[in-house]
N, C-alpha and C positions, 0 to 999 in steps of 0.2 A: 580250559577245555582243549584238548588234542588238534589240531588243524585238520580237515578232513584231506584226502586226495584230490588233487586237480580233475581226474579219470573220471568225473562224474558223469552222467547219461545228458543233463539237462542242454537240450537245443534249443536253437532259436523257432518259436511257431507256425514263423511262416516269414519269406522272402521279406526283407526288408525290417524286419520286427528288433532284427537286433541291430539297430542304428538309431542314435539320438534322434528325438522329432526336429529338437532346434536347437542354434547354437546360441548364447547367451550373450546379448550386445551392451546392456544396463549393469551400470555398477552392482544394482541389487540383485540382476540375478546372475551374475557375475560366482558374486558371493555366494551365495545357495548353490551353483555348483560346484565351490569350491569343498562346503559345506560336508557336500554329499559324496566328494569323490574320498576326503578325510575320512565319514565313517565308513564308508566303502572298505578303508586299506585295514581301520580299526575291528570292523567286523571280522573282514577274511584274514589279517595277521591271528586273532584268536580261533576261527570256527572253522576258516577255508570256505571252502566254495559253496559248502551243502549250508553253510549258517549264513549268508547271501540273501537275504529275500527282500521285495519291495517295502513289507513293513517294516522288518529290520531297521533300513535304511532311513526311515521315515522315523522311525522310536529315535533309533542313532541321534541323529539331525537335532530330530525337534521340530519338524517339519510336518504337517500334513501331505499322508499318502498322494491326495490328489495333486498338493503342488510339485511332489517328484514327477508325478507321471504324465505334467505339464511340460518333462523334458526328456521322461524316460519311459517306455512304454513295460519296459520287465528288467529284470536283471542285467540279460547277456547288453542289453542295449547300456544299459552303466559301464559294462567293462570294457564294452565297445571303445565310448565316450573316454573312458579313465585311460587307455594304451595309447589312444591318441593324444591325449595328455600328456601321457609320458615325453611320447614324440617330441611335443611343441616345450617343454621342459627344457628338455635335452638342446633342442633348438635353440632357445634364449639364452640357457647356458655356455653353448657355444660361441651365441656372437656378441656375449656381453664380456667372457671370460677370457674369449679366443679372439677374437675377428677385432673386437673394441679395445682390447687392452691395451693399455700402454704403460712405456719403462720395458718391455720382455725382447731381451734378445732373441732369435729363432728357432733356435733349442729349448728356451722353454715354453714358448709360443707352441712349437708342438709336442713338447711333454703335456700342457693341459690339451692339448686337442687328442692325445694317447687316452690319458686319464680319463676323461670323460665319457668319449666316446666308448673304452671300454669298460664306465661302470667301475672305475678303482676311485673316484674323484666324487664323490655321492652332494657334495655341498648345491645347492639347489635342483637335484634333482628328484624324482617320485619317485615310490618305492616299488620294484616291478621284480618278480621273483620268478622260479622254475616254474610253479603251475600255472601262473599266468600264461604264461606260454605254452605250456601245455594246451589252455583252452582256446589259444588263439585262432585258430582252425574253426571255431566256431564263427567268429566276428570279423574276420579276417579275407579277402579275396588277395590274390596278386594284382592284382592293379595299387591295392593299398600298401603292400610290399612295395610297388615299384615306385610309387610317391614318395615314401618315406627314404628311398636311396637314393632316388633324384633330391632331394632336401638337402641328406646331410653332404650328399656331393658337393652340393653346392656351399656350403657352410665351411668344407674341407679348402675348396678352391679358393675363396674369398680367404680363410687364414693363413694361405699361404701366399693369395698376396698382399699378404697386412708383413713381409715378412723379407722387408727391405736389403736385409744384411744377411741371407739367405743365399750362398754359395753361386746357384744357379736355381731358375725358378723350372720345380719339376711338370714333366710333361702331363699332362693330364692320364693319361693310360699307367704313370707313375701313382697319382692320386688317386685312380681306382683302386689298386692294386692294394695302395696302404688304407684303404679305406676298408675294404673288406675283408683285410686282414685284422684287423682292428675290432668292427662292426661282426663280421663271421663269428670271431671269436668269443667274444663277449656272449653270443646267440648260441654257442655251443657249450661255451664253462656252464652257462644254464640249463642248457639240457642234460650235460653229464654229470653236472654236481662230483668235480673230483674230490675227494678226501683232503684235505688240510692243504688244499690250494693257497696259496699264497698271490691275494690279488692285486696288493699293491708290485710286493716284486714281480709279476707276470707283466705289470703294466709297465713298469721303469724298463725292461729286460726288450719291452716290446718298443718303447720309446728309442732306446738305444739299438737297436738294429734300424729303426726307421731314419737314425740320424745318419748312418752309415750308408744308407740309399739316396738319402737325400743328400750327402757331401758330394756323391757321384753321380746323381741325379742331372741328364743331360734334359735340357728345357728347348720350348717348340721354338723353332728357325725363328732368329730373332731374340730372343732372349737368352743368349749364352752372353 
């Protein structure tokens, strides 16, 4: 079946309705919402957004309705739950692949911190597309914007000082700077869906000017 459009009418009910009730601390319900968030991406990869419903989800699973909505009060509140997922993905990803690594010289220390962050590097990460973002505006305030930059800020900073043999360590206003070039980008190739993009070499292309900042990259008093 054809995927529907992101552009769909359906809002959240009322203040607060599209946020998970609770976050899940038990192995077991761990798993159930891993469960749920799996056929969450299998539904909307086939149906899109209009084939999304709480029994869906519930058929999907294998699950009784009721124990979904022991964590999910409707839909928008799942995709709530799933983006923030994304996030904490992308997070582990980082400081398991970037921050923890070892054996990587600096350069490639932030080639995977290029790759990842802009989505050319998919190896543990969830599956997040153009209409998801599209509806994020639903689930979405700025203060959750502003958490999720304070995050990978930090995930940025911390891999670059995992990153010993590293010319000079850049200033922070440097690691904004690549941060949101990086993080912007990725946020934009999604909104614009250009034609026969090529995202591995956007990412390598993007890597390599970053390396070229960071060979001249002057670090804060004290660390030159």
């Amino acid at each position: 079946m054809a995927k529907s459009s992101a552009a769909a009418t359906d809002k959240p009910k009322a203040e607060g309705a599209s946020k998970p009730l609770k976050r899940p601390s038990q192995a077991r319900a761990k798993f159930t919402i891993q469960a749920i968030y799996d056929a969450f991406v299998r539904i909307w990869q086939q149906q899109g957004w209009a084939g999304v419903t709480t029994r869906a989800l519930a058929l999907e699973t294998g699950i009784a309705v009721g124990t979904l909505y022991d964590y999910f009060p409707n839909k928008q509140a799942v995709l709530s739950g799933y983006v923030r997922h994304c996030v904490e993905q992308l997070l582990d990803c980082l400081q398991r692949q970037v921050v923890e690594a070892e054996g990587l010289d600096w350069k490639q220390r932030v080639q995977r911190l290029v790759a990842l962050t802009c989505g050319a590097e998919q190896a543990g990460l969830a599956y997040f597309d153009h209409d998801m973002l599209m509806l994020e505006g639903q689930i979405a305030e700025a203060k959750h914007h502003s958490r999720v930059y304070q995050e990978l800020m930090q995930k940025w900073q911390a891999a670059f000082a995992a990153c010993p043999d590293m010319p000079q360590q850049p200033a922070e206003e440097t690691v904004q700077a690549l941060l949101l070039a990086a993080w912007g980008g990725r946020r934009y190739l999604l909104l614009v869906q250009p034609a026969g993009m090529d995202l591995q070499g956007w990412s390598a292309e993007m890597a390599r000017l970053f390396y070229e900042v960071l060979d001249k990259a002057k670090g804060k008093p004290g660390n030159a």
